[in-house]
C-alpha positions, -999 to +999 in steps of 0.1 A: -569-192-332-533-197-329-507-177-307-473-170-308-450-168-278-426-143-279-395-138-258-404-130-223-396-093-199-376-095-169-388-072-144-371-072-109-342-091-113-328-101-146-322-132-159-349-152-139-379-173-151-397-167-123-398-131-121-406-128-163-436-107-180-444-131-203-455-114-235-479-135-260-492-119-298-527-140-308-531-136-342-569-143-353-548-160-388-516-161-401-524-140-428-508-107-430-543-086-428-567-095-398-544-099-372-552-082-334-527-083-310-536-092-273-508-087-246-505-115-217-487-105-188-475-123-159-463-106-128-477-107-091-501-089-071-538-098-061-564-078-080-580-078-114-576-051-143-586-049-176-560-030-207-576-016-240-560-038-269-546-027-299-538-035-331-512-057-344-504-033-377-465-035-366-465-074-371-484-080-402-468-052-420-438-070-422-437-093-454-437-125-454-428-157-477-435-190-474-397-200-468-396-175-438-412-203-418-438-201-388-441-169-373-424-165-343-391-169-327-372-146-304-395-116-308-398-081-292-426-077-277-455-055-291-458-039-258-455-039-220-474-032-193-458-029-161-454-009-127-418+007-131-417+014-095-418-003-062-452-012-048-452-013-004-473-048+011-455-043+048-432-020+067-410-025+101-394+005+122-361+004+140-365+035+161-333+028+181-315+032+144-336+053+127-347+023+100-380+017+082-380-020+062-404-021+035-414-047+014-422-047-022-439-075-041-437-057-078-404-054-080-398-081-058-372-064-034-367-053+000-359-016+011-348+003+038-349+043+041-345+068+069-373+071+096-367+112+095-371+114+056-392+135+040-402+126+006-417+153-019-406+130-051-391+098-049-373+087-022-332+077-018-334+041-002-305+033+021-302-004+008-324-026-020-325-062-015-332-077-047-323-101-076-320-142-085-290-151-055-317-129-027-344-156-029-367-124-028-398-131-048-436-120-042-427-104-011-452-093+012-449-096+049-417-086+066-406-080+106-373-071+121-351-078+150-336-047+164-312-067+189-295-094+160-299-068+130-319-088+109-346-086+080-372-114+084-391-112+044-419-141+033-428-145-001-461-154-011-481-168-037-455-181-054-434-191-031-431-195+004-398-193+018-392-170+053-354-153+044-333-136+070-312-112+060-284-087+080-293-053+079-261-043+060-275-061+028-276-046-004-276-055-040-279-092-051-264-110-019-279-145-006-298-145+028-281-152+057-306-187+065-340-195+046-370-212+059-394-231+041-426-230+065-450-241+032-452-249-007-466-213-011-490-190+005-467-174+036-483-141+039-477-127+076-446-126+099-438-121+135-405-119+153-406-127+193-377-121+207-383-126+242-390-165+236-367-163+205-396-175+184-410-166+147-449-169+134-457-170+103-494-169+084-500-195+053-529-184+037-540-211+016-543-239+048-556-213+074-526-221+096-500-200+119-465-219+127-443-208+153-406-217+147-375-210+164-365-177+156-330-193+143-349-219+123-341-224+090-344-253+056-368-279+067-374-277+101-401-289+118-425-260+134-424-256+176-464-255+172-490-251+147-527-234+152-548-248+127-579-268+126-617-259+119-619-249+157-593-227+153-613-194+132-586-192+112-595-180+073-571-169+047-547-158+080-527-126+070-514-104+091-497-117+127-487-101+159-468-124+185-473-101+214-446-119+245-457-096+266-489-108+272-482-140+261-509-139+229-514-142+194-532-116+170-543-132+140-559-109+105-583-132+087-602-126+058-636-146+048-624-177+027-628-205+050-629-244+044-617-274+065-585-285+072-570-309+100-545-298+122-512-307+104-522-303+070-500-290+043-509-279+007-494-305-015-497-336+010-526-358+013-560-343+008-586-338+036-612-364+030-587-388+007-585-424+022-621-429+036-644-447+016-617-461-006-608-429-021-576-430-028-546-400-028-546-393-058-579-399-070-599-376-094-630-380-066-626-352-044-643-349-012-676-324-007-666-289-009-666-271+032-654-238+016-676-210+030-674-172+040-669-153+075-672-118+087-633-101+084-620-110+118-594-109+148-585-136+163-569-141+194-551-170+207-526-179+237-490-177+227-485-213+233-517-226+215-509-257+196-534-275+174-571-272+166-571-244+194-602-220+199-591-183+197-595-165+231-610-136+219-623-126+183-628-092+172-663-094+146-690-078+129-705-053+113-692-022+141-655-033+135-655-022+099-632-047+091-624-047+056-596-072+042-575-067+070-540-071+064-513-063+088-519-055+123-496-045+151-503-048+191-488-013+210-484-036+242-473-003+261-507+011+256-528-018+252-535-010+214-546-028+180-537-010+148-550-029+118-545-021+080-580-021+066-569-022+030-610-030+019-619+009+029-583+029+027-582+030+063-565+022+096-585+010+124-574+010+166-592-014+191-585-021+227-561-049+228-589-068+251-617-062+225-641-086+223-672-093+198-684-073+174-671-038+189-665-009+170-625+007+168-614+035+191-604+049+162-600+055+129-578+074+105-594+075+068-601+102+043-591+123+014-562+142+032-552+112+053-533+094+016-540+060+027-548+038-004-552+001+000-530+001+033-519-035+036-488-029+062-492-012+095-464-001+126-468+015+157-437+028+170-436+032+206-407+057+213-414+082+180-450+085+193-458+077+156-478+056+131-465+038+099-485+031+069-475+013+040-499+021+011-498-008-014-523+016-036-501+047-044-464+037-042-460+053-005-455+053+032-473+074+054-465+083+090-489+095+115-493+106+151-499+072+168-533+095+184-545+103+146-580+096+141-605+110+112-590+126+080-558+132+096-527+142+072-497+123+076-469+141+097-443+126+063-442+104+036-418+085+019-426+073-021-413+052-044-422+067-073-432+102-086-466+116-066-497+104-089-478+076-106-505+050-113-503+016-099-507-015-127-517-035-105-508-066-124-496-096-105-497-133-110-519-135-135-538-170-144-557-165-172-567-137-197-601-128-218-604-103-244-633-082-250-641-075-284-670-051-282-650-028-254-619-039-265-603-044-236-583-070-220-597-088-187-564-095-161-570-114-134-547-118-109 
């Protein structure tokens, strides 16, 4: 089996290595008749798909002699798969300016519409942030700051960097400053202006850092929460509520241990005892296990290996791959994205245990699908959605609860456009007796 790279597509922002579809052709033999093509992509996103093949008729039509050379070169591809439009991880709301930031890890860009529009077909955006000068890559979780005018973006995954940029950006402009809080695996992000602090989420270490809110480069974090005491587990979404002085944490169910301080990419946990060395090929036991989807809950100050206050657990919850959550600190609210069930769950901002919501919004007429990014804004009386699963953003009334209809809803692309769903991709199988390709991501 041989295969044949061919020149890669640029989706997102052109001219950049890190944003490419890469495009392969495996040809079972170099012959002209028994060749199958198979299509690799690489993009970002965090699920697994599978594509029918076809065959490779185009290619080994072409004729061929022996002074042509290998196949190969700078092909076209065969084909593409790809998600034309922008997918929504995480929204913000400005309701003093009428702003909604979303942000959009397929096309690797940040947008901003109108709070008042209504969206029958696609939507107008106000301003795209995107291409290779933005820094904008798999972007997923994204806050603002009402009072400076700025767009706090992490990318994820791939990267890790926290950008900042004005709320007048738009096209292919550089941030205004650019934290690096990890090597990759940011997810979550929390502007507190009141103690002029940001938190961020890295996934990969189960840790939250708290910065200055002006931080940027390589600085140092104020405080870190991380540690096998802490509950932290593939951290997402994050809340810094100042008000109450507390930190609201979404974790899913990976779980292994890490030390307080520990970075991906620095020494190993376990390296140096026994006289195993860094870098050694003898790892330490695996600690990797799962947890119940949880809240956790810990003092705005907590530093280190610091037990959560509170943790919101078990079966009643109906947590489901929580991702973004948002405290309503005027009414004492939780409103969590529960992208596992296509729904959005409320608790008491005091809940405890393994307590079931005050609410819940989900159902046919409600249009959540795989909600990953969630907003309560206080003055509006209203709910934001953004709906990683169907190219939109939903508003409700903050009080909806059952198969409630959204009150608008904004979309990037044209109602019922499917969602690829391809994203990062580290591997590919083919299938010969479906004939299918296996994608995942």
């Amino acid at each position: 089996m041989t295969y044949l790279e061919v020149n890669p597509i640029v989706t997102g922002r052109a001219n950049s290595s890190r944003v490419a579809v890469h495009v392969f052709i495996l040809l079972g033999a170099l012959s002209v008749g028994a060749a199958s093509a198979w299509v690799l992509l690489s993009g970002w996103d965090g699920t697994a798909f599978s594509y029918t093949s076809a065959s490779a008729d185009a290619v080994a039509q072409a004729p061929r002699r022996s002074s042509d050379g290998p196949l190969g070169g700078n092909m076209a591809p065969a084909r593409v798969v790809q998600d034309p439009y922008p997918t929504f991880t995480d929204i913000a709301v400005d309701a003093g300016n009428d702003l909604i930031v979303v942000s959009d890890e397929n096309r690797f860009s940040l947008l901003t519409y109108d709070r008042r529009l209504r969206s029958d077909s696609r939507a107008e955006p106000r301003t795209i942030i995107s291409g290779p000068h933005t820094g904008v890559d798999f972007a997923c979780g994204v806050d603002i700051d009402p009072e400076s005018r700025e767009i706090y973006a992490a990318n994820n995954d791939t990267g890790a960097d926290l950008m900042v940029f004005s709320y007048d950006a738009n096209g292919d402009v550089p941030p205004l400053r650019v934290l690096r809080p990890a090597n990759r695996g940011t997810w979550g992000v929390s502007v507190d202006r009141k103690h002029e602090e940001v938190a961020v989420t890295i996934e990969h270490v189960n840790r939250v850092a708290i910065y200055r809110r002006t931080a940027e480069g390589d600085e140092q974090p104020l405080r870190v929460i991380q540690g096998p005491s802490t509950g932290l587990a593939d951290p997402h979404g994050v809340f810094v509520d100042g008000e109450n002085n507390e930190i609201f944490v979404a974790n899913h169910d990976s779980w292994h241990r890490v030390r307080t301080g520990y970075q991906e990419g620095g020494e190993q946990e376990g390296y140096g005892e026994k006289g195993v060395g860094a870098g050694s090929p003898l790892l330490p036991p695996s600690t990797g296990k799962f947890l119940s989807f949880s809240i956790t809950v810990y003092s705005r100050t907590a530093n280190g290996d610091a037990a959560p206050l509170r943790t919101i657990q078990g079966p009643q919850t109906q947590l489901s791959l929580p991702m973004k959550i948002h405290v309503d600190t005027s009414r004492n609210e939780i409103a969590v994205a529960n992208s596992g069930d296509n729904s959005v769950l409320i608790f008491s901002r005091t809940a405890h245990g393994n307590v079931a919501p005050l609410r819940k919004i989900s159902g046919r007429s409600t249009g959540l699908d795989h909600p990953t990014g969630v907003f309560v804004d206080a003055k509006n009386d209203e709910l934001w959605v953004a709906n990683w699963g169907n190219h939109t953003a939903t508003v409700y009334r903050r009080t909806a609860h059952g198969n409630a209809g959204p009150l608008r809803t904004i979309r990037s692309a044209p109602d019922g456009a499917p969602v690829v769903g391809i994203g990062n991709p580290g591997g590919i199988a083919y299938d010969p007796i479906r004939k299918q390709l296996l994608v995942p991501n």
